[in-house]
C-alpha positions as CSV (number, residue, x, y, z in Angstrom):
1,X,206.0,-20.1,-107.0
2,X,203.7,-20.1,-109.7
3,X,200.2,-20.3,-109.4
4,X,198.1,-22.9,-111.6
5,X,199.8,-22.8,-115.5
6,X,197.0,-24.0,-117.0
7,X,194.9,-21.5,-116.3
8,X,194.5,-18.4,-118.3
9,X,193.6,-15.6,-115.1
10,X,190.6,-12.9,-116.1
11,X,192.0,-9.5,-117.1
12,X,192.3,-7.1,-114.4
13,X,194.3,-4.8,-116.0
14,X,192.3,-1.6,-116.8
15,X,194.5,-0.9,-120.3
16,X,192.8,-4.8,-120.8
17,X,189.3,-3.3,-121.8
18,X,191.5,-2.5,-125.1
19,X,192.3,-5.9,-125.5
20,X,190.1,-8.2,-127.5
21,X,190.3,-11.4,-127.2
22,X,188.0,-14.7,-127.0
23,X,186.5,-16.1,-123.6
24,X,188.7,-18.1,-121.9
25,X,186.6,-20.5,-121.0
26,X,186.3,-21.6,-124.7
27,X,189.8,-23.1,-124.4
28,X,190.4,-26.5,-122.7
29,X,194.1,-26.4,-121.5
30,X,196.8,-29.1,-119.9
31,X,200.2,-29.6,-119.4
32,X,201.0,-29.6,-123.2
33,X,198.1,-28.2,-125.5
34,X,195.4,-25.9,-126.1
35,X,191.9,-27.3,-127.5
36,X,189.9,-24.9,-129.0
37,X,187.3,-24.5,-132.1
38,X,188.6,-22.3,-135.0
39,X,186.2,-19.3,-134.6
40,X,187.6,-19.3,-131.1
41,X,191.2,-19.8,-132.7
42,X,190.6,-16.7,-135.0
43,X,189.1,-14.5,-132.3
44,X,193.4,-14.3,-131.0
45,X,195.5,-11.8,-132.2
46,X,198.5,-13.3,-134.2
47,X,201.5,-12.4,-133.2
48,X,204.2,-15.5,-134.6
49,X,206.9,-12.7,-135.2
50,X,206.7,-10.6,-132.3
51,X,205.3,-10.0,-129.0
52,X,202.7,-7.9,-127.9
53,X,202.7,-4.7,-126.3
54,X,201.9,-4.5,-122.6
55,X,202.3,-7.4,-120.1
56,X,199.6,-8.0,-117.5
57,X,198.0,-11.5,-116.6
58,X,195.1,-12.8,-118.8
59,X,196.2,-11.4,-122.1
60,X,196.6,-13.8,-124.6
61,X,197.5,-14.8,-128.2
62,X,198.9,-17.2,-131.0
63,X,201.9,-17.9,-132.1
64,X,202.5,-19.8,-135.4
65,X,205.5,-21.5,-137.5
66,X,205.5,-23.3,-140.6
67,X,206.6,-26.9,-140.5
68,X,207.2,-29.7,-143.0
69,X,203.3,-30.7,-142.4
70,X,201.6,-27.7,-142.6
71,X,201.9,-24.7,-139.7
72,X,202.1,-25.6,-135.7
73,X,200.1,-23.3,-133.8
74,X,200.7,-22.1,-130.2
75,X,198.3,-20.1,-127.6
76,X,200.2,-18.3,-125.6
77,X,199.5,-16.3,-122.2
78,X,200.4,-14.4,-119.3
79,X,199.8,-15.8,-115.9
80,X,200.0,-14.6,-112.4
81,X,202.5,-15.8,-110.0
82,X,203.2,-14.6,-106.5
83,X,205.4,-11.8,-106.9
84,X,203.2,-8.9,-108.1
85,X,205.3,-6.9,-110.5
86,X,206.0,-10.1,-113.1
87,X,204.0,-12.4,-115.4
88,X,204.9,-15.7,-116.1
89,X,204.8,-17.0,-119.8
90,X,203.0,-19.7,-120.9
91,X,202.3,-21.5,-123.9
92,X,200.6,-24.6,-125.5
93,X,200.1,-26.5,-128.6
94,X,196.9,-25.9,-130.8
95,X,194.6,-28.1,-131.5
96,X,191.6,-27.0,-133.5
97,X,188.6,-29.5,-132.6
């Protein structure tokens, strides 16, 4: 069972004091996208062509394509759920406000 997917949990994971990212309270997050200014936008690390190293919850990122109109944008995340020794993977549509 997961636990809320629109959440982005707090960092807990000591190697996470190596990670920078921006507040998570910045971002406004439902089922299907991420609202964010765009200083808060370029405080993530990009990482469109791969993944990043080390998986514990809170640790998040964007992901980006090129489409006809211009580049999508994802935030992508990952959550807690009940069984310890996983994360689950989440993502959401940008949108730059």
């Amino acid at each position: 069972m997961y636990r809320n997917s629109n959440v982005i949990p707090p960092i807990t994971e000591p190697m996470g004091k190596y990670w920078k990212q921006p507040d998570p309270s910045k971002i406004l997050i439902d089922d299907t996208h991420a609202v964010m200014d765009e200083k808060t936008f370029l405080m993530l690390h990009d990482y469109s062509y791969s993944n990043p190293t080390g998986v514990y919850p809170g640790k998040m990122w964007r992901y980006g394509r090129p489409t006809v109109g211009g580049e999508r944008w994802w935030l992508k995340w990952y959550g807690q759920v009940e069984d310890t020794t996983v994360c689950s993977d989440n993502s959401r549509e940008i949108l730059i406000a």
